[in-house]
C-alpha positions in Angstrom: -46.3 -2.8 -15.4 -47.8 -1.1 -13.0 -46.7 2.3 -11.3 -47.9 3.1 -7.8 -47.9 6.4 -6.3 -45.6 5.5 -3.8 -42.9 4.7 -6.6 -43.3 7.4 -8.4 -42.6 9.6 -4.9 -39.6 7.8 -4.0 -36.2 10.1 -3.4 -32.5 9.2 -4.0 -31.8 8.9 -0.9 -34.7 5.9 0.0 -33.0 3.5 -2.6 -31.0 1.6 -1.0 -28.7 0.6 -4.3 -27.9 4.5 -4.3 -26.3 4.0 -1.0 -24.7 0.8 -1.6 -23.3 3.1 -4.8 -21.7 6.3 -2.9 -20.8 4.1 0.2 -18.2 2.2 -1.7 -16.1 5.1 -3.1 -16.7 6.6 0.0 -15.1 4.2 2.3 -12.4 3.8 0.1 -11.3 7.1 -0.1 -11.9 7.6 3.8 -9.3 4.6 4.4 -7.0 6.1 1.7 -6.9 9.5 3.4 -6.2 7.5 7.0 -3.5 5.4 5.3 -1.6 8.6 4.7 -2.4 10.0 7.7 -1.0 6.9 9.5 2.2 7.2 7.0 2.9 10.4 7.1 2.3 10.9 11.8 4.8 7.2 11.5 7.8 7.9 9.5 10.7 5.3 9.5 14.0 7.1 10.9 16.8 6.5 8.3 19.6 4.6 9.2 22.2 6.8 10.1 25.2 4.5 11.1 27.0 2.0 8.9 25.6 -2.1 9.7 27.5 -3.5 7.7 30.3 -4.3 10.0 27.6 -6.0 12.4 26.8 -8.7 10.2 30.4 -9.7 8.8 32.1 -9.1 4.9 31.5 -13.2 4.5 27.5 -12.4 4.4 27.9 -9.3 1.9 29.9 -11.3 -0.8 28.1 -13.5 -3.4 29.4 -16.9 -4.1 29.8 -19.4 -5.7 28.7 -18.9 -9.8 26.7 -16.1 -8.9 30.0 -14.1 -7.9 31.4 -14.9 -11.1 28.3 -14.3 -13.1 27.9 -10.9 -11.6 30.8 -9.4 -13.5 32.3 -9.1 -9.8 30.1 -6.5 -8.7 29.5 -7.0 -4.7 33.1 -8.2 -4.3 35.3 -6.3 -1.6 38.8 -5.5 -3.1 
């Protein structure tokens, strides 16, 4: 093999697998940070009022064999 002088003098930074290398883990983090960013400006509001009125008890209550598999649990008194 032969060694030129201009591969002996070549930096880090001219290889371009060293960027291909620190770009990766760099991006990632990057979109990380602005995912939690995004999360954290965009909060859901909690639900403060009862829904379950809206829908109707029939669509809250299992049935058929999974109401009575369930040991009941689910069921309105």
């Amino acid at each position: 093999m032969i060694n030129t002088e201009a591969q002996r003098s070549r930096s880090w930074f001219q290889e371009p697998f060293m960027w291909l290398v620190v770009a990766i883990p760099l991006i990632t983090v990057i979109a990380g940070l602005s995912t939690v960013v995004i999360a954290y400006r965009n909060h859901d509001a909690l639900v403060q009022e009862d829904r379950a009125g809206i829908m109707g008890p029939s669509q809250h209550q299992p049935v058929g064999l999974a109401a009575e598999s369930n040991g009941g649990i689910g069921r309105t008194p």
